[in-house]
N, C-alpha and C positions, 0 to 999 in steps of 0.2 A: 056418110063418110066423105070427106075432102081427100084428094090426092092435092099434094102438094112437092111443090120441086124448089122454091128457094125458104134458105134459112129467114130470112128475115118476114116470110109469109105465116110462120111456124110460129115465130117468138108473137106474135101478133094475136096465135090462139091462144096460147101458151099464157101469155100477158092477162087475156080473158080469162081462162079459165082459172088461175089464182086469182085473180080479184073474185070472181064468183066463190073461193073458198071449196072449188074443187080440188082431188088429188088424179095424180098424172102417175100415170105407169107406161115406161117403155120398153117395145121389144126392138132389138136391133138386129136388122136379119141383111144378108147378103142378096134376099130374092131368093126368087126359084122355091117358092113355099112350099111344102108339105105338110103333112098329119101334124109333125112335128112340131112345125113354127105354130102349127092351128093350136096343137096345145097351150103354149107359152101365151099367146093372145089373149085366149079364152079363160088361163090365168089370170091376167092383168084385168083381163075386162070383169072378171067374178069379185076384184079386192080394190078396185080403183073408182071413179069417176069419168073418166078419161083414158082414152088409150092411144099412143101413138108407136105407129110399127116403123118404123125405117127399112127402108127397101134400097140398099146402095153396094155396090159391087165395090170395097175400098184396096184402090190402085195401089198400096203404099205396105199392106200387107201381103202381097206377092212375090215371091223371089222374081229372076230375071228366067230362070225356066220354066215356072210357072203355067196355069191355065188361066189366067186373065179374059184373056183374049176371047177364050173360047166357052166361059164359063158361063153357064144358064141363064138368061133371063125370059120372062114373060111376067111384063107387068101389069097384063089384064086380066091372067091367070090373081097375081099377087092379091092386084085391088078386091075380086070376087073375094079370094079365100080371107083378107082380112077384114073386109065388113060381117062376110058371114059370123065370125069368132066375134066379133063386137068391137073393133076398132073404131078410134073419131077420125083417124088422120093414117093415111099414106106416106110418108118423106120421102120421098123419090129425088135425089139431085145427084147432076153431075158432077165430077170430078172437079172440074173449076170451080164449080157454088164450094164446095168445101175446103178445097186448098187452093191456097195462093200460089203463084209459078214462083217468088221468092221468097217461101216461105221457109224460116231457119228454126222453129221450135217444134219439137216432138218431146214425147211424154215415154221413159223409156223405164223397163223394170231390168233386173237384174235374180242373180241365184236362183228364184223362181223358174225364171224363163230360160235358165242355160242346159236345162234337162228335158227328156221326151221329145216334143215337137218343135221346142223352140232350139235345142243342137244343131235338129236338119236343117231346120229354116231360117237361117241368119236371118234378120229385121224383121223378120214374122208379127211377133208380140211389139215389137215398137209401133209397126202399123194398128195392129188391134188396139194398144191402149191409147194413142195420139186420136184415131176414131173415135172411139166408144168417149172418151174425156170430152170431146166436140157435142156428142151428141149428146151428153149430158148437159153441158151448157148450153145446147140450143132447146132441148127439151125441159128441161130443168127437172123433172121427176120424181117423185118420191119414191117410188120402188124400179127397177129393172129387171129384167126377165132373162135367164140365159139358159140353157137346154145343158143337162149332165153328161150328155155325148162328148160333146168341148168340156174336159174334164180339166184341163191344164189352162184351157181360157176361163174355163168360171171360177178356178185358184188366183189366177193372175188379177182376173179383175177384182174378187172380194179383196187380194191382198192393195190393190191399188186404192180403194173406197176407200180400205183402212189410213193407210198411210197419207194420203193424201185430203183426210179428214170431208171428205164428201156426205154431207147429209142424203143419202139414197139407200135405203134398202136392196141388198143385190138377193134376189129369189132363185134358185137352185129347181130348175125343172125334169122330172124324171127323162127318161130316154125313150122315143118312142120307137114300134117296134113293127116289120113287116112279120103277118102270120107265121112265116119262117124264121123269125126270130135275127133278120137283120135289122140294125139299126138303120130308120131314116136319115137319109141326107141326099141332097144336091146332086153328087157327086156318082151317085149309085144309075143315073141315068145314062154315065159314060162307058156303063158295063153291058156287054154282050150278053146275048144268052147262055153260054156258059161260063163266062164269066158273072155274071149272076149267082148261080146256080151255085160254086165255084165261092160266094165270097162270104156264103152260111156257113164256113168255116172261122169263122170272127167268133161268132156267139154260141157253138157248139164249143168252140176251146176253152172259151170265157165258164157257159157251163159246168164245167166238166171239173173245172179248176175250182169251182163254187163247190161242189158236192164233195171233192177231194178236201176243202176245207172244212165242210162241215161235221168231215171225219175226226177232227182234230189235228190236221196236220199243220202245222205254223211254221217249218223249214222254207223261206223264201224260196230258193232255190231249185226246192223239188216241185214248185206250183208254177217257177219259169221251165224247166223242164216239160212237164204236165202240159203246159199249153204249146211249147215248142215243137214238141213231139205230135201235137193234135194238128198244127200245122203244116208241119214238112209234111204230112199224110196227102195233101192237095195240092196238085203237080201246080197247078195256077199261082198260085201264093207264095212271095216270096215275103219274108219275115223283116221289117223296119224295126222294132224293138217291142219288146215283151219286157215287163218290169214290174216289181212289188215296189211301193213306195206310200210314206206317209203321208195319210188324208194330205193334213196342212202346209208339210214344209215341201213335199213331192221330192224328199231325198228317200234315195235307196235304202229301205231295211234285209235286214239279214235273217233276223226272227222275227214272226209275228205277233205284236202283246197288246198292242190298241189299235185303233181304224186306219184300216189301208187300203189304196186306189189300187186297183191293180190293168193299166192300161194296156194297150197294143196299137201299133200301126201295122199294116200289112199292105201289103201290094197283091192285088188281084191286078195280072198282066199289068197294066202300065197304072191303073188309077189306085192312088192307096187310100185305104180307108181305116178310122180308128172307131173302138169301141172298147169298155172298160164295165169295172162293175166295183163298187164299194163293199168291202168284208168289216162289218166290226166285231170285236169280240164280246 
């Protein structure tokens, strides 16, 4: 595997390996790898020829309160875990290698991104899709990789492929999960020990909300209550939104009659973390 840190080192393989008449699959990751990212890889490398992971913390998706600053990285951790899953290529670059200081074009979605995560986070998704668009031209790829936990960035991005007529396949990866039933992430390393403890409150609400449906119950309302109710239970947690919404357009339903996300953010003490589960009928 090549760790690599400029775009123009990249399109070089890149160049190579379409002439050879291989296929290219990318995962695009923030760093700070886990189980998780290993899945997505391991993904790409079962259905591709080629695998290239992007390893880049992007500055541009960050609010100004943000954890930028402070946010994980270990890129020797990175480079190990993605040779191991079957990776060709690391991208590792700074912030300069991908954006120019006068730089005036970004790549911006709309309706999609005015709901869930993208409310809290003014420029959030401008950041994520002006990225991921970059990495797709510097990668060129025929398939991409993105984890179901980002429930509302793997909507954003398919609806962007769509729209903006991208020859890439975007692949949809399940959620991976610690034996207690948190969802991996990043982020999970900023938690205490009982804040930890404290944030298996995510996917016991999620649960619980799963088996109340499988009852037959399809009243929105009573399934945001349901998980409301399983949260205020945990003094640590405080509630960012709980919401039933449709798989594709991620607007708010009332009744449930075909496939619905049903996400959450929650704040354990100061770091919030999100976790979701798909119900169809």
């Amino acid at each position: 595997m090549e760790i690599l840190h400029s775009i123009s080192d990249v399109k070089k393989y890149v160049k190579r390996f379409k002439s050879e008449g291989l296929t290219i699959g990318l995962v695009p990751t923030m760093g700070y790898l886990h189980e998780g990212h290993k899945s997505l890889i391991e993904k790409a490398s079962s259905e591709n020829d080629r695998v290239i992971v992007s390893d880049f913390v992007n500055p541009i998706q960050f609010g100004p309160n943000e954890d930028l600053d402070v946010y994980p990285r270990d890129l020797e951790h990175d480079a190990k875990l993605s040779e191991s899953a079957g990776a060709s290529i690391l991208f590792n670059p700074e912030p300069s290698e991908m954006y120019f200081d006068d730089a005036v074009t970004f790549v911006n979605s709309s309706e999609i991104t005015d709901v869930l995560c993208g409310a809290r986070r003014p420029g959030h998704f401008r950041g994520v899709c002006t990225v991921v668009t970059k990495l797709f031209n510097i990668a060129c790829p025929d398939k991409a990789y993105f984890g179901e936990k980002d429930a509302q960035q793997l909507a954003v991005i398919k609806r962007m492929v769509r729209d903006l007529n991208f020859d890439i396949e975007i692949v949809g990866c399940p959620i991976i999960r610690e034996e207690d039933g948190l969802a991996k992430s990043s982020r999970n390393t900023y938690l205490s020990p009982e804040e930890r403890k404290a944030a298996t409150v995510l996917s016991r609400s999620l649960n619980n909300a799963r088996e109340i449906l499988k009852t037959g119950e399809r009243d929105a309302d009573k399934i945001i209550k349901a998980i409301t109710l399983d949260i205020e239970k945990e003094p640590l947690a405080k509630i960012d939104y709980v919401e039933v919404v449709d798989s594709l357009s991620l607007k708010s339903v009332s009744k449930i009659e075909k496939s619905v996300l049903i996400p959450i953010a929650v704040y354990i003490g100061k770091i919030r973390l999100i976790d979701n589960f798909t119900f169809n009928i």
